[in-house]
Every structure is written in C-alpha cells, then in structure tokens.
C-alpha positions in Angstrom: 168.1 133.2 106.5 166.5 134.3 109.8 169.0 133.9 112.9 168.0 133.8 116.0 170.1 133.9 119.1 171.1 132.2 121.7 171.4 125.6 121.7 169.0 123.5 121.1 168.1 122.4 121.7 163.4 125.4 120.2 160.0 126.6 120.4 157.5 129.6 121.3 156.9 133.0 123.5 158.0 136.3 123.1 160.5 136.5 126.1 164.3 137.0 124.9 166.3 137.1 128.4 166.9 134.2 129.9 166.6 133.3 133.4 169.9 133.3 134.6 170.9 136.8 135.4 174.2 136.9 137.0 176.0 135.2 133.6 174.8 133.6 130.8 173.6 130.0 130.4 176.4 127.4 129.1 173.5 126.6 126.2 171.2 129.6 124.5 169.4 129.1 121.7 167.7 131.6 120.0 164.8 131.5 118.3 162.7 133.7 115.9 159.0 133.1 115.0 157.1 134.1 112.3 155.1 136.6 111.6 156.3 137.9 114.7 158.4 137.2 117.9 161.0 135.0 119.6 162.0 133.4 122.6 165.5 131.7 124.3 165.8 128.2 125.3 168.2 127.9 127.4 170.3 124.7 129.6 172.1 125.4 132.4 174.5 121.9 132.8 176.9 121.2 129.5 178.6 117.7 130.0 182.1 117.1 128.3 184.8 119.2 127.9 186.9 120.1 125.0 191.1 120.5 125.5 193.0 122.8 123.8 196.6 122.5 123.0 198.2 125.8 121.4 195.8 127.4 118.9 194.0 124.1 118.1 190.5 122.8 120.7 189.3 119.6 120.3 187.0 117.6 122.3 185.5 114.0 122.2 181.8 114.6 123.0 180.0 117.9 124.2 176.2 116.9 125.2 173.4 118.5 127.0 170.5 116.3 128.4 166.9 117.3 126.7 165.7 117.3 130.2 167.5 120.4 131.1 166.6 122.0 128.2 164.1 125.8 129.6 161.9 127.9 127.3 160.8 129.7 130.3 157.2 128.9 129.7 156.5 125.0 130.8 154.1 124.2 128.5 156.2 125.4 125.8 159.0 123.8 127.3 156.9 120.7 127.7 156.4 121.0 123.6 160.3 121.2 123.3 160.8 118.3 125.0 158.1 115.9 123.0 159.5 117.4 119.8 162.8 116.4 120.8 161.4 112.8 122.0 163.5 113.0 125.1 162.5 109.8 125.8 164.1 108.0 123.2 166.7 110.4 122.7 167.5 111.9 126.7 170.7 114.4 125.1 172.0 116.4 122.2 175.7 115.8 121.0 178.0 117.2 119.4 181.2 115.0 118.6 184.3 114.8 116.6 184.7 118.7 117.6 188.1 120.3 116.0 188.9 124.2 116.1 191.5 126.8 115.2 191.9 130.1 114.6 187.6 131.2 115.4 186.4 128.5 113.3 185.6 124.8 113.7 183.8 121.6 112.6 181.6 119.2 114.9 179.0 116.2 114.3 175.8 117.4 116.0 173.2 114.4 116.8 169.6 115.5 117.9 166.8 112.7 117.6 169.4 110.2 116.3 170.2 112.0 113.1 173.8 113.0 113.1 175.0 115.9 110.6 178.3 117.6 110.3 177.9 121.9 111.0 180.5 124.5 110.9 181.0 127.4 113.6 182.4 129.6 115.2 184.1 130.7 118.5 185.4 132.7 120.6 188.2 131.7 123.5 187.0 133.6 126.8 189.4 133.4 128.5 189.4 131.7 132.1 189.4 127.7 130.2 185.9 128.8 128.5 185.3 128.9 124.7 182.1 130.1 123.4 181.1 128.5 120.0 177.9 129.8 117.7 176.3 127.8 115.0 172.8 127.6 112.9 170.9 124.6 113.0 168.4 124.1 110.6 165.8 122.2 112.8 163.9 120.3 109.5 167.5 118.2 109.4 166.3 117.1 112.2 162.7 115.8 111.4 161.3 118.9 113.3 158.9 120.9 111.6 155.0 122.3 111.8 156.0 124.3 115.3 152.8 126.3 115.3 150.8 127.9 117.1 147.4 130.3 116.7 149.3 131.2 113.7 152.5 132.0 114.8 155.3 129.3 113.7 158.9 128.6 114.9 161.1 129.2 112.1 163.1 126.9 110.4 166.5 128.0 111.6 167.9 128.5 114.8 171.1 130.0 116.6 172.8 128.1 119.6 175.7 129.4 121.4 177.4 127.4 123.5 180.0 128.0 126.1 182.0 125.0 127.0 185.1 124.9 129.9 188.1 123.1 127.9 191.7 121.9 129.8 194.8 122.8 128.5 196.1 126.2 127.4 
C-alpha cells in the first residue's frame, strides 16, 4: 500500500506544498503517482462541524464542495473536478462520524457511492481535530488517471482538520 499525504478529494504534478503557507489547509490530500511523483490537493472551506463531549467527537455531516477542491495546476485541477463529476455531485461527505480515544468511524460519499472508512485523529487543541484516512479511489468508480505514462495511484491519504464545539 502506497500512502500519500495530505482529502479528496486527486490527481497529477510533482508539487507537494500546498499553497497556503501561513497554516495548513482544513482538507489535504496526498497523492503518489507512479512510476514517479506526487502532488497535494488541497480545499481551503470545510462545512460542518463535529461536537465533542468528554473523550467522545461526533458530528452529523462534514462536507467540502468539489468546487473548492486545488491541485495547484488548473488543468489538472480541471481533470479533478470532471473525475469527480462536480456537476452531479457539487460535495464530498462524510457522515455518521463517531470518535474516541485517536480512532473513529465515518460514512464517506464521493460520486454518490457511500462506504464506511476508519481513521484516525488527533485533537489540536483550540476546538480543532485533525483526522487522517486512506481512500481507495477505485471504490469510487475512479480509475485510469494517466498521463504520458505516469498514473495516479490507487490510494490516497486525506487529512482533515475540522473545528468541533464542546470540550
């Protein structure tokens, strides 16, 4: 298994920082290509927000909208976006989210296909958690990502920070 680094969100340079500089982007995902490379797509709005209540986060919905999904190339970020089919399907969701203790399970929808993931997170501090998981993008219906040669692989890491009320 080939993890990348950095949600959702997927596709194709050889640029690994993202374009925010002054703190990271509420949605990275990293990905590796193959033979070679990778890049970061990266979203800087998250909508939803989890709660937490003792040890235990929960939220309803977490979603980004395709449309503010950033490879940092437009082209390529233009690919993202037709092999998301952001018309039909405008955002990526994760629902039924429940954590304790660094580890969690959420429903994650991207092109209307809904699967249940596992993860992991870190509290931040400040009403921030920051959860990481590996999506395996042909779950999805996404596959063939190539180009001259060089292909997206099949899995991807997101990380996703997400502001939560509660303490």
């Amino acid at each position: 298994m080939k993890i990348l680094s950095g949600f959702l969100a997927f596709f194709l340079i050889f640029i690994t920082s993202p374009i925010y500089s002054d703190s990271p982007p509420p949605i990275s995902i990293a990905v590796s290509m193959t033979p070679m490379g990778s890049f970061t797509i990266v979203a800087a709005k998250v909508s939803g927000k989890g709660s937490r209540k003792g040890a235990f986060f929960s939220a309803t919905e977490i979603s980004v909208a395709v449309a503010d999904l950033d490879s940092q190339i437009p082209l390529r970020t233009t690919h993202l976006k037709e092999k998301l089919e952001e018309k039909t399907f405008p955002t990526v969701s994760a629902t039924q989210i429940s954590a304790q203790q660094g580890k969690g399970t959420a429903k994650i929808t991207i092109r209307g296909i809904s699967k249940d993931l596992s993860f992991s997170y870190t509290d931040l501090g400040k009403n921030l958690a920051q959860a990481s998981f590996t999506l395996k993008l042909s779950d999805f219906g996404i596959s063939g990502i190539k180009y001259l040669g060089i292909g997206v692989d099949d899995e991807v890491l997101v990380t996703a920070t997400v502001p939560y009320e509660g303490q």
